[in-house]
N, C-alpha and C positions, 0 to 999 in steps of 0.2 A: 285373656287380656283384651282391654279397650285400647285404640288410640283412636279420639277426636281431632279431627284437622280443620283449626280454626280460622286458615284462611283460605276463602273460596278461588279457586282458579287452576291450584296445584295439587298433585297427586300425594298421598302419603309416601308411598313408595314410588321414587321414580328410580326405574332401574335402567340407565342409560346407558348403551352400552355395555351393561352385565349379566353376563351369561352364566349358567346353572347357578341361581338363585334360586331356593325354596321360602317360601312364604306359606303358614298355617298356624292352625288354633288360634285364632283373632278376629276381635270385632272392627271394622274399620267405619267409621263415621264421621259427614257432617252434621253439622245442624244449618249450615248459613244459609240463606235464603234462593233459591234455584231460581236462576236470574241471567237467561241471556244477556253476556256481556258484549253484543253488539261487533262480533267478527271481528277476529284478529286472528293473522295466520301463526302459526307456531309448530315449529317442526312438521313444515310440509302439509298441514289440515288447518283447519278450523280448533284452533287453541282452544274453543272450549271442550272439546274431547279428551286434552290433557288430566282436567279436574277429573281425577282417576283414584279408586282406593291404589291400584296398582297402573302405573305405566311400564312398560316393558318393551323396548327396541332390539331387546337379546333372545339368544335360543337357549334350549336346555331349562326352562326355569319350572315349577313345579308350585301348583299354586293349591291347597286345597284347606278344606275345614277351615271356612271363613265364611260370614255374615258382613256385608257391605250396604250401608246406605247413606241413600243421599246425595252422591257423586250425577256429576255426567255419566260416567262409565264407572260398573262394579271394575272390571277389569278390561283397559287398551293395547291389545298385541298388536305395536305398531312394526309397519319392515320400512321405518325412516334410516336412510344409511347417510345423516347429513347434508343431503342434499332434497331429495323427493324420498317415496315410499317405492324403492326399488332394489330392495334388497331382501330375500330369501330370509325369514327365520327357521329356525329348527327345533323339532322335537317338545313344543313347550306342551304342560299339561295341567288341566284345571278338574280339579274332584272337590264333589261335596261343596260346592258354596250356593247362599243364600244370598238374594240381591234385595234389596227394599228400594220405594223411589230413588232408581238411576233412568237415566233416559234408554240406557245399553246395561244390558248387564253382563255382555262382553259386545266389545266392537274388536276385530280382530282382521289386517290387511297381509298378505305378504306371507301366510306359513306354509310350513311342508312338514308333515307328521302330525299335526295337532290331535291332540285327544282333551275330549271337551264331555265327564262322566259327570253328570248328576249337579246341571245347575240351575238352580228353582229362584220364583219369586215372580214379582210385579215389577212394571216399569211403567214410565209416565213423564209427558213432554215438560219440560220445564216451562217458565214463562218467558215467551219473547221468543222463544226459537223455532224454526220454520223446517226441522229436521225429524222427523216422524220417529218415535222411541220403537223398540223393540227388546225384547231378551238377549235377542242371538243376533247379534248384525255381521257377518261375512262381508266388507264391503265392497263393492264394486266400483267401475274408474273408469270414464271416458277418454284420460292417458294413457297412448300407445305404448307408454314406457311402463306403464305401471307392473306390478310382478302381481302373480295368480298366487293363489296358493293352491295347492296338491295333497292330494290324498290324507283330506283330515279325517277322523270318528267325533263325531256328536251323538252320543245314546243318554235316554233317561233322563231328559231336561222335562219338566214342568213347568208354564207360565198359567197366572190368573190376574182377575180382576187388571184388567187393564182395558181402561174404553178408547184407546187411540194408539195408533200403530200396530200392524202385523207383528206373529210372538216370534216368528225366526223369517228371516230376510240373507239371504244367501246368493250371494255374488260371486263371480272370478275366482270358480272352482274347476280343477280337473283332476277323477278321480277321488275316491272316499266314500261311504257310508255314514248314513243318519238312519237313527235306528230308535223308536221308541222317543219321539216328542211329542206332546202332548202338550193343549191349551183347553181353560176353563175361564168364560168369560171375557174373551179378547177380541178384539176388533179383526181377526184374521186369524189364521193358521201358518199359513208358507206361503213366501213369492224367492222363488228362481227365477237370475239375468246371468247370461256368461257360465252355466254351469255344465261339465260334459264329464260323462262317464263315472256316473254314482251310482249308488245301489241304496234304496231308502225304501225302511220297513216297520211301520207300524207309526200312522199320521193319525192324533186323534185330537177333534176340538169339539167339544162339548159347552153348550149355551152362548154359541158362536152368533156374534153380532155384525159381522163384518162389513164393509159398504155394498152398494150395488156392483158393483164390481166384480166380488166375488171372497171367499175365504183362502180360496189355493190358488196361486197365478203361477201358469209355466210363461214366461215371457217368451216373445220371439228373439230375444237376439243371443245367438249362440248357447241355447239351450238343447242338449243333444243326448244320444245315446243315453237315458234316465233310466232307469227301472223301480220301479212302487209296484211295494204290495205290502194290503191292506190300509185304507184308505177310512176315515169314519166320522164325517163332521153333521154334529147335530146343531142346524141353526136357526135362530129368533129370529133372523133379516125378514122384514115382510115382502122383500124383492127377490125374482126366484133363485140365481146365478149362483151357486156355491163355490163351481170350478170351472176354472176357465187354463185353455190350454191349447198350448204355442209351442213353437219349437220343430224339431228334428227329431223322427226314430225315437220315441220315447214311447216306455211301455209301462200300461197300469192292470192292476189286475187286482177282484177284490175290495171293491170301492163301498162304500153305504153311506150313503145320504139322506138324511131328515130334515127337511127344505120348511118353513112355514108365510107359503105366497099368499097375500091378502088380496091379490086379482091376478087376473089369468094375462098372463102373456106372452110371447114368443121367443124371450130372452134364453130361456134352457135352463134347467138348473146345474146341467154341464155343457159347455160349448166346446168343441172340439176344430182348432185350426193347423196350419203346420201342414206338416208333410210327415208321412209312413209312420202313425201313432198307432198302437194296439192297445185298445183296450175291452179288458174282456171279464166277466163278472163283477156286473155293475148293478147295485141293490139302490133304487131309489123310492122315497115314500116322502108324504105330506102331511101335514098336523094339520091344516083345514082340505078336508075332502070336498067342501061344497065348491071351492074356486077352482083348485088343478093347476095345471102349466104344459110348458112344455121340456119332456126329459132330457132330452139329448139333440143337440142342434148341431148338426154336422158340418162341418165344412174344411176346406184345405184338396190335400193332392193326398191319392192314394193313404188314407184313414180307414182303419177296419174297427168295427166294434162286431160284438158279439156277447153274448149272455146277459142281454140287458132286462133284468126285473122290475118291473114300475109300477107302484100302484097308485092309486090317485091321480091317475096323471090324462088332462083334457088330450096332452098325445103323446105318444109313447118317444120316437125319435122324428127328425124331419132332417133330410138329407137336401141341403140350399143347391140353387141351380147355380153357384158358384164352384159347388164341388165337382174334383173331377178325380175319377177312377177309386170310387171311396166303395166299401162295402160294409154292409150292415148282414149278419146271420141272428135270426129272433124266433123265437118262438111268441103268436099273439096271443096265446094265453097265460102270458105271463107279463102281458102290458096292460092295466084295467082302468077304467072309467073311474072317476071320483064318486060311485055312487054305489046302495046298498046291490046291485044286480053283476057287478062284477063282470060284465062285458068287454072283450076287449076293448082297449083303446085304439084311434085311429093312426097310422104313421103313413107320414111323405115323402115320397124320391121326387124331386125337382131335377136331379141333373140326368144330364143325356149321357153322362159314359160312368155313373155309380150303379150298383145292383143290389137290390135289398133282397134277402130271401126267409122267408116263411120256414120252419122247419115243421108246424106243424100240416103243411100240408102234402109230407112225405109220408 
């Protein structure tokens, strides 16, 4: 089954208010022209977010085996309770859908339980709008009132071809796993704001173009107790920064990075800030071996690395005199020179209370 919705602004399904609704086997499509309508609020947001194959303010709903294009959002699980976005939804679940130009190919505020299996496709910013597209937008809210959501599953989503905005964007979460997302061609991979207590396994972006910035951003504010493992972004950026990382107690392990810098500079291809991060089994490499970079740019409060692999790299790690009480465990022959001699590379301790240690000279 098609339905075409031939006027731009509103959802095919708006389910306001109604709970265990299932929705499946369906194509849901615009064709009107993708065309910021110049902010207007509606139900608590930015009304153009409504223009939705599905709107949904209810729990229990059940959404799967559907192809969506066109929309601001494939699907909007909003927690509007009539007045703001401060009410708890439940249990909703989204299997098997295909997104084609949405900006979102789910925006989703406000749940607890969500299960989010196997949603693929492309997104892309419409014209006129100043709100950066993504596949997977979790939103986040600088209102104290606003409701978090809790302990959602996102496994086996895919995004491509998209040249603006990061493929999953994950806010005002506590508790939950991501497990197996993957991007091909996108301007990013993952940015975490607000998120404590997940467990996230298997991150992969392939011909990753992302800004100077970086592909994976842990942000600083209330990002915390994290766990990743397996980590794998192969990227085009000709700037070195792949991962950049903030936050509290977060632990990576497992990492592989294929960086391509077209000049050597100090930026890291992982920077590491915050406080009490672990990270350990870290594979870094360069597709131009003649420039190099720098691997691991440490800094923050009490940050341990250890089993860092780097080839190509003008230095291995450098520990800023801004960090304090940070340690590095390396073996240097496993950090090497951009060049056919395979020498190790150099590394720096600048701070007076971090301690780097050599294993190879045990």
């Amino acid at each position: 089954m098609v339905i075409e919705q031939l006027t731009w602004g509103y959802p095919v399904f708006d389910l306001l208010n109604a709970d265990s609704v299932t929705i499946s086997n369906m194509t849901l499509v615009t064709h009107q022209p993708r065309t910021y309508p110049n902010g207007f609020v509606s139900r608590a947001t930015d009304g153009f977010v409504n223009n939705a194959g599905i709107y949904s303010n209810a729990s229990f709903g059940d959404f799967r085996e559907l192809t969506i294009q066109g929309f601001t959002c494939g699907i909007f699980l909003s927690s509007w309770n009539g007045v703001g976005l401060y009410e708890k939804k439940t249990a909703n679940r989204i299997h098997d859908v295909e997104v084609k130009e949405v900006d979102f190919g789910l925006l989703a505020t406000g749940q607890k339980d969500l299960v989010v299996n196997h949603l693929t496709g492309s997104y892309a910013q419409q014209s006129g709008s100043g709100a950066s597209p993504h596949l997977i937008y979790i939103s986040d809210s600088t209102d104290p009132a606003y409701v978090w959501s809790e302990n959602i599953s996102i496994s086996n989503c895919f995004a491509s071809d998209s040249p603006l905005g990061i493929a999953y964007q994950i806010g005002s979460v506590r508790g939950g796993t991501l497990s197996n997302l993957s991007a091909r061609k996108c301007n990013g991979l993952l940015s975490m704001k607000n998120v404590r207590d997940v467990v996230i396994d298997s991150l992969v972006a392939i011909d990753d173009f992302s800004p100077d910035a970086g592909s994976f951003f842990i942000l600083p504010d209330g990002v915390q107790n994290l766990s990743f493992n397996y980590i794998r972004i192969e990227s085009l950026n000709p700037r070195a920064r792949l991962m950049r990382i903030d936050g509290i107690a977060n632990r990576f392990s497992n990492i592989h990075l294929l960086a391509d810098p077209q000049s050597i500079n100090d930026i890291g291809i992982v920077t590491v800030e915050g406080r009490d991060h672990i990270l350990s089994d870290i594979h870094i490499a360069t597709r131009n071996p003649g420039t190099g970079s720098l691997g691991v740019r440490l800094q923050g409060v009490h940050n341990k690395l250890e089993g860092l692999e780097c080839s190509s790299c003008m230095i291995g790690f450098s520990i800023m005199e801004d960090c304090q009480d940070c340690e590095v465990i390396y073996d240097r022959n496993t950090i090497l020179y951009p060049d056919t001699r395979a020498e190790p590379a150099p590394n720096y301790n600048y701070s007076k209370t971090s301690r780097s240690e050599d294993l190879h000279n045990q």
